[in-house]
ZAMARGU-4260 file (C-alpha; in steps of 0.2 Angstrom, whole numbers, plus 5000, padded with zeros to 4 digits):
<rodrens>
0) 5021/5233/4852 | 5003/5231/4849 | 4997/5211/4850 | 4977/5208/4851 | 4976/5227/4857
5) 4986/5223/4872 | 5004/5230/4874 | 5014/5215/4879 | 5033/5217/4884 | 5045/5207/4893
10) 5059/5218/4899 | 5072/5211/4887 | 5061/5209/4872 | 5050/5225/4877 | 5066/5234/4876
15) 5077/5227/4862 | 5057/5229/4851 | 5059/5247/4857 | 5077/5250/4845 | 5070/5238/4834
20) 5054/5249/4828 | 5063/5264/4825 | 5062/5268/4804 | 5072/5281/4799 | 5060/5297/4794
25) 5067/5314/4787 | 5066/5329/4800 | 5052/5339/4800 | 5050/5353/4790 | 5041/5362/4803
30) 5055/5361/4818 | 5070/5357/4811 | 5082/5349/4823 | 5099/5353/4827 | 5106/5337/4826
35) 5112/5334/4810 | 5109/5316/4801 | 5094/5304/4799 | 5081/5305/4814 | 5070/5292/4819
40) 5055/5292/4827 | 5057/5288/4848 | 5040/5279/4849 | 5041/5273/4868 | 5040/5291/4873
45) 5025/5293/4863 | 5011/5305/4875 | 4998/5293/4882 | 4979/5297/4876 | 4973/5313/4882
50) 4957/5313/4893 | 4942/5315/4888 | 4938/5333/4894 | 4955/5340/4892 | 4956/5358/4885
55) 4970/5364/4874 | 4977/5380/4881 | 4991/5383/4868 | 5011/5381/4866 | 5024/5377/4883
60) 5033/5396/4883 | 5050/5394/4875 | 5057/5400/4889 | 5049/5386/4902 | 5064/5378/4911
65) 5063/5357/4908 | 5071/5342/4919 | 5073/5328/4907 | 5078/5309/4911 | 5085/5303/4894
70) 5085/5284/4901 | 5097/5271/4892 | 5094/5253/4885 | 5104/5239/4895 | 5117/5230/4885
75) 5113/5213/4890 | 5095/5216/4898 | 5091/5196/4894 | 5105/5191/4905 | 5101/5202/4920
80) 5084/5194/4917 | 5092/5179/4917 | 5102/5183/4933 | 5088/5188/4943 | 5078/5174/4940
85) 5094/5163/4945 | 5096/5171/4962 | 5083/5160/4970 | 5086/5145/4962 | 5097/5133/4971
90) 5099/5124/4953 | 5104/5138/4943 | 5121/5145/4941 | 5116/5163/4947 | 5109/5157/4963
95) 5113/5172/4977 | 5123/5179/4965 | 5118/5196/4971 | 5126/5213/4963 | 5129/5230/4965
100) 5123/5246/4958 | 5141/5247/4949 | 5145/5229/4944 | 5127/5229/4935 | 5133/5244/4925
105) 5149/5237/4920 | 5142/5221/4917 | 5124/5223/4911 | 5124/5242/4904 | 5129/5252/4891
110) 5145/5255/4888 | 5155/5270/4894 | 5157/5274/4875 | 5140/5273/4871 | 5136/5285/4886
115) 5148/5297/4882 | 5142/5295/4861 | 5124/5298/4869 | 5129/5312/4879 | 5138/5320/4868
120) 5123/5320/4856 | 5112/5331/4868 | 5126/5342/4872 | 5129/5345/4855 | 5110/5347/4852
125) 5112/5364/4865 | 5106/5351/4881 | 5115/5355/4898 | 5118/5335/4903 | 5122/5331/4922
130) 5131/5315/4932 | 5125/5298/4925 | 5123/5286/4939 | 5134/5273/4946 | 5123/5259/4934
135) 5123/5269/4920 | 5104/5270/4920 | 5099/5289/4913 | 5105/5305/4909 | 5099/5319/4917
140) 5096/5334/4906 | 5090/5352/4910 | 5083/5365/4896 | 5075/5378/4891 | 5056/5372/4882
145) 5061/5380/4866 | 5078/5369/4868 | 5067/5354/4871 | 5056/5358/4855 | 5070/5357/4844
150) 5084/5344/4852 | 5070/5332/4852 | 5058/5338/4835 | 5043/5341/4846 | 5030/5352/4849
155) 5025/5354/4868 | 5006/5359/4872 | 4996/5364/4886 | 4980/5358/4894 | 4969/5360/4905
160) 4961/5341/4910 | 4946/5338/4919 | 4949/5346/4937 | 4959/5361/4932 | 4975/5355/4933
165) 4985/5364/4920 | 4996/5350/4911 | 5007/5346/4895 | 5013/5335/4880 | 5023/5331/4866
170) 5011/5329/4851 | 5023/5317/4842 | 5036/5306/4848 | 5052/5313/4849 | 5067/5310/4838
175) 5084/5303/4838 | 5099/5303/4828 | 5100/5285/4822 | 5116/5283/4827 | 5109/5283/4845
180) 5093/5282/4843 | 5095/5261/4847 | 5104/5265/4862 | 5091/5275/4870 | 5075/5268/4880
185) 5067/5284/4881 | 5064/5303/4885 | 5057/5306/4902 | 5050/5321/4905 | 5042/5327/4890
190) 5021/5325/4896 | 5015/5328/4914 | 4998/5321/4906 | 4994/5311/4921 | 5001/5310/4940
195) 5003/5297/4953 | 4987/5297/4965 | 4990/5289/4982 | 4983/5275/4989 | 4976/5279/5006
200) 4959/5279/5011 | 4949/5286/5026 | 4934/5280/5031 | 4919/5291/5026 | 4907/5289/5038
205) 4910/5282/5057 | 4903/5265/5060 | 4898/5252/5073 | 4916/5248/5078 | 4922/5227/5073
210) 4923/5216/5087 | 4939/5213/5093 | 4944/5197/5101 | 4961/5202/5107 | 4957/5216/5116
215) 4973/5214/5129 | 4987/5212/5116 | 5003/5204/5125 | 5020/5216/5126 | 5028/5204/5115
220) 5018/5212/5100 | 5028/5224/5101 | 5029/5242/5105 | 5016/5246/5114 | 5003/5262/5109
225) 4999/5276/5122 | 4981/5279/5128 | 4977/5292/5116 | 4979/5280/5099 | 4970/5267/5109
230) 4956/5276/5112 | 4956/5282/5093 | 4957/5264/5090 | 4942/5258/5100 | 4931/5273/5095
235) 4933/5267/5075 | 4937/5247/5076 | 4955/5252/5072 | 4972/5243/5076 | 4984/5248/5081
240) 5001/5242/5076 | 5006/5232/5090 | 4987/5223/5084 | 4994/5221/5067 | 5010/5214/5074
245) 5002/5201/5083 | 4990/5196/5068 | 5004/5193/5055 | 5016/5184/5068 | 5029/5197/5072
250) 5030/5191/5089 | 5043/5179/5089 | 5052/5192/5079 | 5051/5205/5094 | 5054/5187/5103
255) 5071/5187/5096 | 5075/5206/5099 | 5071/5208/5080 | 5065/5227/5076 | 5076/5229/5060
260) 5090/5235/5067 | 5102/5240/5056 | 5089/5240/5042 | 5087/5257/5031 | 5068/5258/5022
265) 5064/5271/5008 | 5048/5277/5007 | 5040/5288/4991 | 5031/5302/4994 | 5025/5315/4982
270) 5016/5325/4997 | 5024/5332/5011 | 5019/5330/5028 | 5023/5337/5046 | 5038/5331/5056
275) 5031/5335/5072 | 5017/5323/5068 | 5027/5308/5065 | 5037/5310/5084 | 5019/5314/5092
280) 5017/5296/5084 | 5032/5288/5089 | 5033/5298/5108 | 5016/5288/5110 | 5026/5272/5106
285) 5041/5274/5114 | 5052/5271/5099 | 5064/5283/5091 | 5065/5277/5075 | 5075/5291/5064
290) 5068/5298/5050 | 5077/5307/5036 | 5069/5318/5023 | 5078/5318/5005 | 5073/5331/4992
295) 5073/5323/4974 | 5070/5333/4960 | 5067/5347/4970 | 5057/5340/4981 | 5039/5344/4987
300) 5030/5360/4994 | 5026/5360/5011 | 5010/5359/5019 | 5003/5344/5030 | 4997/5333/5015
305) 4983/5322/5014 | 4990/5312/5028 | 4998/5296/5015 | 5014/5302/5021 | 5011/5300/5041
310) 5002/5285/5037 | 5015/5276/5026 | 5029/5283/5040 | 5021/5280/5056 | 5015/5261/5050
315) 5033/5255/5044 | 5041/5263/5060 | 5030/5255/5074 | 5031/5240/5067 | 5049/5238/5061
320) 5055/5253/5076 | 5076/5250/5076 | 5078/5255/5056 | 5081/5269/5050 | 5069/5279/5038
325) 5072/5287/5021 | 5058/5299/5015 | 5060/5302/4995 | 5050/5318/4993 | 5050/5321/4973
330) 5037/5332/4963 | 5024/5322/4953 | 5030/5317/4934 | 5036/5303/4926 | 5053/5309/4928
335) 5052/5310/4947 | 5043/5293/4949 | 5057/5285/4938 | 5073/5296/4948 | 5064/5289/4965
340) 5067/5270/4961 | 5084/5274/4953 | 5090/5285/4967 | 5086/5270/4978 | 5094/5257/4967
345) 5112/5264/4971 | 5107/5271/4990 | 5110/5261/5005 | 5092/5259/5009 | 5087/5241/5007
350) 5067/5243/5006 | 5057/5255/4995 | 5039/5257/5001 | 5028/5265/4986 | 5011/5268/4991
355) 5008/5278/4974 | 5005/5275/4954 | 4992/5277/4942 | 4984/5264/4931 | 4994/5257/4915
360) 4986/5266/4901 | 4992/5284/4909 | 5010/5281/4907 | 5023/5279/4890 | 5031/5263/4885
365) 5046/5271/4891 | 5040/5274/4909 | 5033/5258/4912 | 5051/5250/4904 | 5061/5262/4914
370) 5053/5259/4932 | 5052/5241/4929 | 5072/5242/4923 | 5077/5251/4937 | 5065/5240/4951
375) 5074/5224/4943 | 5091/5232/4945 | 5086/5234/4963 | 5081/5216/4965 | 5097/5210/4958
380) 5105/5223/4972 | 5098/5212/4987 | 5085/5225/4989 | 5065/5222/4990 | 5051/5234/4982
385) 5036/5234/4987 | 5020/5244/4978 | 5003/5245/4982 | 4991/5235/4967 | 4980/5251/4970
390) 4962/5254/4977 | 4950/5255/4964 | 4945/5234/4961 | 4950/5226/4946 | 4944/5242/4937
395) 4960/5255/4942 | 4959/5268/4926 | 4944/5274/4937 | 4941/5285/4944 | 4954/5295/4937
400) 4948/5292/4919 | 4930/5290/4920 | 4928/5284/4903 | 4936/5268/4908 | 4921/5265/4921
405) 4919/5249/4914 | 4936/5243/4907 | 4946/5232/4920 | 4965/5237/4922 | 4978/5235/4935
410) 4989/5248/4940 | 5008/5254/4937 | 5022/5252/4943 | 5014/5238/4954 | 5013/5228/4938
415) 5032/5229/4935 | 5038/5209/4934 | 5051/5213/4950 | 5041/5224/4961 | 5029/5214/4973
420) 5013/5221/4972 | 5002/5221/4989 | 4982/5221/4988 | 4971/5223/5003 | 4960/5212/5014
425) 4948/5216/5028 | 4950/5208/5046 | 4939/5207/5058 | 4951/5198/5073 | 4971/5202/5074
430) 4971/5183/5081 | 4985/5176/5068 | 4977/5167/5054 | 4960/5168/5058 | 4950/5172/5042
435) 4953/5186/5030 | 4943/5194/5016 | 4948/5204/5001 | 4944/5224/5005 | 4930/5229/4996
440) 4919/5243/5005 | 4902/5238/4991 | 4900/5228/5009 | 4897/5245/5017 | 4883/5255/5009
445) 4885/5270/5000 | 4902/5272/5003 | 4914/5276/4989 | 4930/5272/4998 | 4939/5256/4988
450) 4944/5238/4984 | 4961/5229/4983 | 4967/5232/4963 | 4973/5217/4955 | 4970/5208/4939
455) 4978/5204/4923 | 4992/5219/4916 | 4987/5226/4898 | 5008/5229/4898 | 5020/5215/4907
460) 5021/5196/4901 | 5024/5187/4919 | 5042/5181/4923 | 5047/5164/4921 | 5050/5165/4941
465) 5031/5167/4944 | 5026/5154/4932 | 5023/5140/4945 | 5008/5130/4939 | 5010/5119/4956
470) 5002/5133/4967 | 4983/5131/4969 | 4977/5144/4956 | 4991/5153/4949 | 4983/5146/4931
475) 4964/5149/4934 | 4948/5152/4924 | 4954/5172/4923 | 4972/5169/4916 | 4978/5176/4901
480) 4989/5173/4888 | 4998/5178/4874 | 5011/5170/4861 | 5022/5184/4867 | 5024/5179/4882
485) 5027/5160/4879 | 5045/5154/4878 | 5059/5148/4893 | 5068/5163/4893 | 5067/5171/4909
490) 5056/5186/4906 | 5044/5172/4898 | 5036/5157/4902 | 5031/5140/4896 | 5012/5142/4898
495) 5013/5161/4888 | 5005/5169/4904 | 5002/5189/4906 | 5005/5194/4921 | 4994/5193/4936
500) 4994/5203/4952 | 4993/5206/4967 | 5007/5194/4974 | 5000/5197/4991 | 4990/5208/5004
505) 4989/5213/5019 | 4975/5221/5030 | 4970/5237/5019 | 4950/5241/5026 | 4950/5257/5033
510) 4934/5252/5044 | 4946/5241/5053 | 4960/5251/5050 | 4976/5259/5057 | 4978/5273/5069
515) 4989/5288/5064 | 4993/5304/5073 | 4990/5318/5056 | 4988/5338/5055 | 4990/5339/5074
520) 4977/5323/5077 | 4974/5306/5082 | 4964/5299/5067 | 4957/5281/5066 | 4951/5273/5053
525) 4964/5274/5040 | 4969/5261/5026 | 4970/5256/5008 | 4984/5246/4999 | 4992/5261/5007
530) 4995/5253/5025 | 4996/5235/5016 | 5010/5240/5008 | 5018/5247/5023 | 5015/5234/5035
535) 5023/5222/5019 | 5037/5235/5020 | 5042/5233/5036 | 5040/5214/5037 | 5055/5213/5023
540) 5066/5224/5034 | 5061/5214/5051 | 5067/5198/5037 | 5082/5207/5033 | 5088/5209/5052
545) 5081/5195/5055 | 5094/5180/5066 | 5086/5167/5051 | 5097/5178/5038 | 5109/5180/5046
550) 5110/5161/5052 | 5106/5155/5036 | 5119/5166/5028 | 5106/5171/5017 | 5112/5190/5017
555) 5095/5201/5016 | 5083/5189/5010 | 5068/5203/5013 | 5051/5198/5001 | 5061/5197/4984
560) 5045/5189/4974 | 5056/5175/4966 | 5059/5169/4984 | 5042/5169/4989 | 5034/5160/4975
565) 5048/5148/4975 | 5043/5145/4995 | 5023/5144/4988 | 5029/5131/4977 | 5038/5120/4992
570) 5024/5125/5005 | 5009/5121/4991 | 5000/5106/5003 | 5002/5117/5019 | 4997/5132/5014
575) 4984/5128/5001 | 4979/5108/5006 | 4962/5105/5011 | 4967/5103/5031 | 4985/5113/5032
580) 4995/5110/5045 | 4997/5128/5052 | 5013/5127/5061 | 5021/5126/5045 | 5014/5139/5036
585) 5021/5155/5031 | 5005/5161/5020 | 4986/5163/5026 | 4976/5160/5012 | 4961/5171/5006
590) 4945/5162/5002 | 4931/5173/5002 | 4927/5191/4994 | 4929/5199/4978 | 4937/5215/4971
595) 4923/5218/4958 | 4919/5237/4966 | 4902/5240/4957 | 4903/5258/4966 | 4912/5262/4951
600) 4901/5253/4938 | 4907/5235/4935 | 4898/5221/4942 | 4904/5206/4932 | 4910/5199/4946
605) 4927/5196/4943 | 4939/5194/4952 | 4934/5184/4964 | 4946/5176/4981 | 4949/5156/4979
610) 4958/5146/4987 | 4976/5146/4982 | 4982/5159/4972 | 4970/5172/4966 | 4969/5189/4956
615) 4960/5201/4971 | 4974/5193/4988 | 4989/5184/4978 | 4995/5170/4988 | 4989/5176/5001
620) 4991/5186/5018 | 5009/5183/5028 | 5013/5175/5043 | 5029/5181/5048 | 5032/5171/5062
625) 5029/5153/5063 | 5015/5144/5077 | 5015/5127/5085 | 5000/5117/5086 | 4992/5129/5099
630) 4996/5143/5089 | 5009/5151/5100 | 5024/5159/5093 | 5035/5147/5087 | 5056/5145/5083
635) 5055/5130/5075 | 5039/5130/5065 | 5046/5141/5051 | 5033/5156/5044 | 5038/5166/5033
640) 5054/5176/5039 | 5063/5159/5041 | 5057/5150/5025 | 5064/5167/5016 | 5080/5164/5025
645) 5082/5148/5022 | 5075/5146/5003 | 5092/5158/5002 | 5102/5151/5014 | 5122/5148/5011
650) 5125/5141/5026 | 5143/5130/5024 | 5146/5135/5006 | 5133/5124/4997 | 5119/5126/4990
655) 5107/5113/5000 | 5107/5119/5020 | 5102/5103/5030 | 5110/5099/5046 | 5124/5086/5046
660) 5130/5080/5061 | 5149/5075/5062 | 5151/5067/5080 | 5142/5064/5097 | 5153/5067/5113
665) 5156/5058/5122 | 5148/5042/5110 | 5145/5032/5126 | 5135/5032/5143 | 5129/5021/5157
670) 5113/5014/5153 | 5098/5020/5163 | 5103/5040/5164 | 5099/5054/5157 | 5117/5063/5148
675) 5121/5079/5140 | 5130/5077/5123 | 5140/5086/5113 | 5134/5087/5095 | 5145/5093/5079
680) 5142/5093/5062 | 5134/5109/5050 | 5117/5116/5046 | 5114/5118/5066 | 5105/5136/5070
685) 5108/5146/5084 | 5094/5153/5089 | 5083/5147/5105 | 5069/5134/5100 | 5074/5132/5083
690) 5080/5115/5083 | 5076/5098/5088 | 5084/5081/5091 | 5076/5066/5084 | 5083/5050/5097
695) 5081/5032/5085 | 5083/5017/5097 | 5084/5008/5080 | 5070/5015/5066 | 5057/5005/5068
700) 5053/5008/5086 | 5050/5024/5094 | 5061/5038/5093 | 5061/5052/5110 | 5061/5069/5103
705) 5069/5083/5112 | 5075/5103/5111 | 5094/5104/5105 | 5102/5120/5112 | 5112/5123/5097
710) 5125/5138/5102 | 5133/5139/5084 | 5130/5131/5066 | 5142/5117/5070 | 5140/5113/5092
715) 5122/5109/5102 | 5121/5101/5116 | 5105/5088/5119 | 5100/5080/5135 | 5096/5060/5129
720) 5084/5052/5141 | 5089/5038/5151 | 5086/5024/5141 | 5092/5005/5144 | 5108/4997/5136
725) 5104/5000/5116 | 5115/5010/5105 | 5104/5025/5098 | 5106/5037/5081 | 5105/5056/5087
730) 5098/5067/5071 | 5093/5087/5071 | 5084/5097/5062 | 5083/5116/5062 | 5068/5124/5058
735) 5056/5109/5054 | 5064/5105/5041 | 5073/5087/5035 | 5082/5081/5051 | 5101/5074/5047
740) 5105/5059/5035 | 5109/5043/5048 | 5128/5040/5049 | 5139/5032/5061 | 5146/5046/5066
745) 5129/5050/5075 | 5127/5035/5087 | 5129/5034/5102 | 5129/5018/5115 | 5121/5016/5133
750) 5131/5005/5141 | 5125/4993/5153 | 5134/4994/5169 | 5145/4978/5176 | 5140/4966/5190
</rodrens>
């Protein structure tokens, strides 16, 4: 639907508006179809605007062989809504209520009747019909263009747009029976119009390397690069990944012998790339991260691509280098974009990487409803995807469309409600937190390179998850709004907001940018939301492996964007406050820069980084691992893999994970030594450094803080210092946060010794 000129949807109204539009209409004359009764008119599937430039050709031959998604309307698409903003909510009903691929198609889907009634609509319409998937998503469909034509009453036409690729469309929107015209969300498929553009930029001209201040980066950061990518990385002011480890806090990840073991990541690629390149890349690392290719939709040509697939491979597996690595290569359509995030819904891969899109205006009501329906079922799964916001500012149509010079947009699918969109920042130390910017290379003259895409979506109302006025900025002098969006269902919110992004960033500047081995080379200089979006990829899956997930029984919390706002909202004051404590953050904010990129015409100057959230960095950039005072690694100051373990946490069956403790042993000592007590209770984690005991001699006077050794949830041992005959109150607390309630079961009483 059409509000104010600005296509609004929230998935369960965007899609139940979809069936409710459709007015019966008499076939056409001109290409009768051969399914018999009323047709209506398909309107989501409608062609996007042609391009200015684009030369008809003339008529698809009949004979063309087509690949067809016809995609499915959930049943109950409110309530899956509804679940998923549930999962991170300790008050609601749904919270870690997590799902598989088939229960959400039994639950939340169609029904089998209506697929078969659906499928036996195109079989009878001539249409060869393939296997539907597990969550009853789509229907795959294979025919002949002439077959299309008439199945679907369309005409199907040739172009040639502006740079010679040789494209097609439907003219009109295709149409249904009405008997299952409702049922369906739309015909996939049917327009190549526009494809996916990657988001990896190269720098164009060498420069006066950056400044580095950690020069010497300590082995904990990581696996450790060879001296060919160091020397690729001095001559262009590049990292390298064990640098980008160290600036985002993996360290006491690797501390913990966290690599993401066990973890499988997806990655989408529409190019190919050479194998041999990525283990050159990983001999010079010493890992031996396996890396498996998978042909969707018969795949891609080969060749050595532009080098978005070695960089989006090589980043994810230096950094994260014990998962496991599945490459989705598809051909570039709308079909093959929507089969990539639903072939990952129902895979065992737990991570999808998308380093590709266009901007909103390129795809179909239906594509932007599809992928968003099928990233939402992956969020539901327990699975994280992560896509890049794009490199062209706040103005992503251009430079594909140059018309839109001038028009801001964001771009597809990272506007989708579920998927976390990354931006891009610049760094110019990979000393955790010290400042960031947002990319934009207008700071380096006349280069044409980028600047991290985000802004308001001309398509998606923001979920009722997001809508957290509490965090500095979220509502800002560049919001939007629309009645639409306003309501307390959960693709809604009170305040009627559109949806903003990006949600966060990551170094994204190529001119201190990553190192990859590409073509038979080492190339510095490499970056966009590209390698963002990578480095956020592997931080979820270093999350999912992580010993706070599996302490915390969280299960794999990864970087599902309603746990990280939700941990935005808690952390507001430290993250956001005028003077943050840093040991407890797990967010660096972005203050300074602006993704207005005036290289490609728009200098209004919006949108600018402030403090808080804001529309060029999101919340911010991550700090994975938490820092003490000194900024050292750091167990028990949580960052940002512990405070998404813990805002999921299971830990004893309730919903609220603080440590209790249930008895000190023994509960009595001479007075004047030091003892070693036995501590059991719940809430304790396991892990080296992560917990503390708090010693009360009584609460007002001073309390002797010290390191619990906690082997278990439920046993640590503590070392109480030698104090004289008092009885004391002996509390933990695991990860810096609330320290056990005061009972009697805690005391214990030094004894003074008999004359």
């Amino acid at each position: 639907m059409r509000l104010n000129g600005k296509l609004v949807l929230t998935l369960c109204a965007g899609v139940s508006t979809l069936a409710g539009v459709l007015t019966a209409a008499a076939p056409s004359a001109a290409a009768p179809s051969i399914l018999a009764g009323p047709l209506v008119p398909l309107t989501a599937s409608t062609a996007p605007q042609l391009p200015a430039g684009a030369e008809r050709l003339g008529l698809v031959a009949p004979g063309s062989a087509m690949h067809l998604d016809v995609t499915l309307n959930m049943r109950d698409l409110a309530g899956l809504e509804t679940l998923a903003n549930g999962l991170a909510d300790r008050n609601s009903p749904y919270f870690h209520d997590f799902l598989t691929p088939a229960q959400i198609g039994a639950l939340y889907g169609p029904t089998l009747a209506q697929v078969a009634g659906v499928t036996s609509a195109l079989r009878a319409a001539g249409l060869s019909t393939g296997a539907v998937a597990a969550n009853r998503l789509s229907i795959p469909v294979t025919a002949t263009a002439a077959q299309v034509e008439r199945a679907f009453d369309v005409t199907l036409v040739r172009y040639r747009m502006p740079g010679g690729r040789v494209a097609y469309e439907n003219t009109t929107a295709p149409r249904l029976p009405a008997s299952i015209a409702p049922l369906v969300s739309g015909v996939l498929g049917l327009e190549d119009l526009y494809q996916a553009h990657d988001m990896a930029q190269h720098e164009t001209a060498l420069v006066s390397p950056a400044a580095k201040t950690s020069p010497n980066v300590p082995a904990t950061a990581g696996p450790q690069p060879c001296l060919a990518a160091g020397d690729q990385a001095a001559a262009h002011g590049s990292y390298t990944s064990n640098q980008i480890a160290l600036t985002y806090g993996l360290s006491s990840l690797y501390q913990l012998g966290d690599y993401g073991q066990g973890v499988r990541v997806a990655v989408a690629e529409f190019e190919p790339n050479r194998a041999n390149d990525i283990t050159v890349y990983e001999q010079c690392y010493g890992i031996h991260t396996p890396v498996r290719w998978t042909s969707i939709d018969g795949g891609v040509s080969t060749g050595t691509g532009d080098g978005e697939a070695s960089l989006d491979i090589e980043q994810i597996a230096s950094l994260a280098p014990e998962i496991a690595i599945d490459v989705y290569q598809a051909p570039n359509s709308d079909k093959d974009f929507f089969d990539v995030f639903n072939t990952f819904v129902s895979s065992a891969d737990k991570v999808l990487s998308v380093s590709w899109g266009d901007c909103e205006s390129h795809y179909t009501t239906a594509d932007l409803t599809d992928y968003a329906t099928a990233i939402l079922q992956a969020n539901v799964a327990d699975k994280t995807v992560v896509v890049a916001s794009g490199d062209s500012g706040s103005t992503d149509c251009y430079p594909v469309d140059s018309t839109h010079a001038a028009t801001l947009a964001v771009e597809a699918p990272a506007s989708s409600p579920y998927a976390l969109a990354v931006g891009a920042t610049m760094i110019s130390s990979d000393a955790p937190l010290d400042p960031e910017t947002v990319y934009n290379e207008d700071v380096i003259p006349t280069n044409g390179g980028g600047a991290s895409g985000g802004g308001i979506s001309d398509d998606w109302c923001m979920p009722k998850y997001a809508y957290q006025p509490a965090i500095s900025g979220l509502v800002n002098n560049y919001s939007e709004t629309n009645t639409a969006c306003k309501g307390t269902t959960a693709g809604k919110n009170p305040g009627g907001l559109v949806r903003q992004l990006p949600d966060i960033s990551a170094n994204g500047d190529p001119y201190s940018g990553y190192v990859i081995y590409f073509n038979g080379t080492w190339e510095g200089g490499w970056g966009g939301t590209s390698a963002s979006t990578a480095v956020l990829a592997a931080i979820a899956a270093l999350i999912d492996a992580s010993p706070f997930c599996k302490d915390f029984h969280s299960g794999s919390a990864g970087l599902l964007p309603q746990d990280l706002y939700g941990l935005a909202k808690t952390d507001k004051a430290y993250i956001y406050g005028v003077s943050p404590q840093q040991q407890h953050e797990i967010l660096d904010d972005v203050t300074t820069g602006t993704n207005d990129y005036a290289y490609y015409g728009y200098t209004a100057g919006l949108y600018p980084a402030t403090p808080g959230y804001d529309l060029a960095t999101g919340l911010g950039v991550p700090l994975v691992g938490g820092l003490n005072s000194l900024n050292e690694p750091s167990t028990y100051y949580p960052g940002l893999a512990a405070g998404m373990c813990w805002a999921l946490g299971t830990n004893n069956g309730t919903k609220a994970f603080l440590p209790k403790v249930t008895a000190v042993t023994p509960d009595s000592g001479p007075a004047g030594h030091s003892i070693v007590v036995k501590v059991r209770g719940t809430g304790f984690l396991p892990i080296p450094g992560a917990d503390l005991a708090k010693i009360f001699t009584n609460i007002k006077s001073k309390a002797y803080v010290v390191t619990a050794n906690c082997t278990s949830a439920t046993l640590c041992y503590v070392t109480l210092p030698a104090l004289s005959a008092r009885t004391v109150d002996v509390q933990i607390s695991a990860e810096d946060f609330a320290y056990s309630a005061f009972t009697k079961a805690d005391r214990f009483t030094y004894v003074k010794a008999k004359k």
